[in-house]
N, C-alpha and C positions, 0 to 999 in steps of 0.2 A: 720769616718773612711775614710784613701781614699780609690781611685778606683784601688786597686790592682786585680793584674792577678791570678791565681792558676790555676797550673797544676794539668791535669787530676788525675794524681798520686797523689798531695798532697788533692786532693780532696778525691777520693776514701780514703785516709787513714784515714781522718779526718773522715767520715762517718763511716768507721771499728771501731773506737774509741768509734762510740757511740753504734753501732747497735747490735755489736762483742764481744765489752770488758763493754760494758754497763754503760762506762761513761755518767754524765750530759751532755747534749748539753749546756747549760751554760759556765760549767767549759772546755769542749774540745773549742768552740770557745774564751774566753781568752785567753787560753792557744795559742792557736794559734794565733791569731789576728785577727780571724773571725766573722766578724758581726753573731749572733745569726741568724737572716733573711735566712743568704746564707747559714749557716749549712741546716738547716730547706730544706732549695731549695735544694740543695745536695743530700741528704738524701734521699727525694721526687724523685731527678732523679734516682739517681742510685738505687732505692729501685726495679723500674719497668723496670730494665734491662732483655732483652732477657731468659736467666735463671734461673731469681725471676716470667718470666709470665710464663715459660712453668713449672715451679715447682710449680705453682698457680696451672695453667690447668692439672697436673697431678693429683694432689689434690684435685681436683674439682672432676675429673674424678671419683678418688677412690670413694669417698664419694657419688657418685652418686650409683655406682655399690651396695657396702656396704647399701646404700637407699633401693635397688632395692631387695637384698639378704635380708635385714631385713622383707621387707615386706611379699616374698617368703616364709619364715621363719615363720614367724607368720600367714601367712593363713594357713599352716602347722599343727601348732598347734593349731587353732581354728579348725580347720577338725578334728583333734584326741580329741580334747576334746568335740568333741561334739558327735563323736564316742564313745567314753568311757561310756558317760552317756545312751546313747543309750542301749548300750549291757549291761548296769550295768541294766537299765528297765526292759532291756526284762530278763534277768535273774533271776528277782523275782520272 
């Protein structure tokens, strides 16, 4: 191939192509004229753009909280169950 240029624009699209519409990387770089390699690179940049990390860290975040309530939860529920059995003894 040669050393052709590409614009940011025709970059970003070519990645939507794959990421988006869930084309091969194969077939979208033919298609285009894109060494498979540079899709690959592309792909890789624009994946870890500013609002793919803070949609990560947002995500991260939930999943932490949701950790955090899970566990909440379930000592919850071993405290009542162990209450249950308790008052079910004494009540024989």
């Amino acid at each position: 191939m040669s050393n052709k240029r590409f614009t940011e624009e025709f970059r970003i699209e070519a990645v939507k192509q794959v990421t988006e519409r869930g084309y091969p990387v194969k077939e979208v770089s033919e298609r285009l004229g894109v060494a498979t390699w540079s899709l690959y690179n592309w792909i890789k940049d624009y994946s870890t753009r500013p609002a793919v990390r803070q949609a990560d860290q947002d995500q991260a975040a939930r999943i932490k909280r949701l950790e955090s309530e899970l566990r909440r939860v379930t000592e919850e529920r071993d405290i009542l169950k162990k209450a249950a059995a308790y008052f079910a003894k004494e009540s024989r």
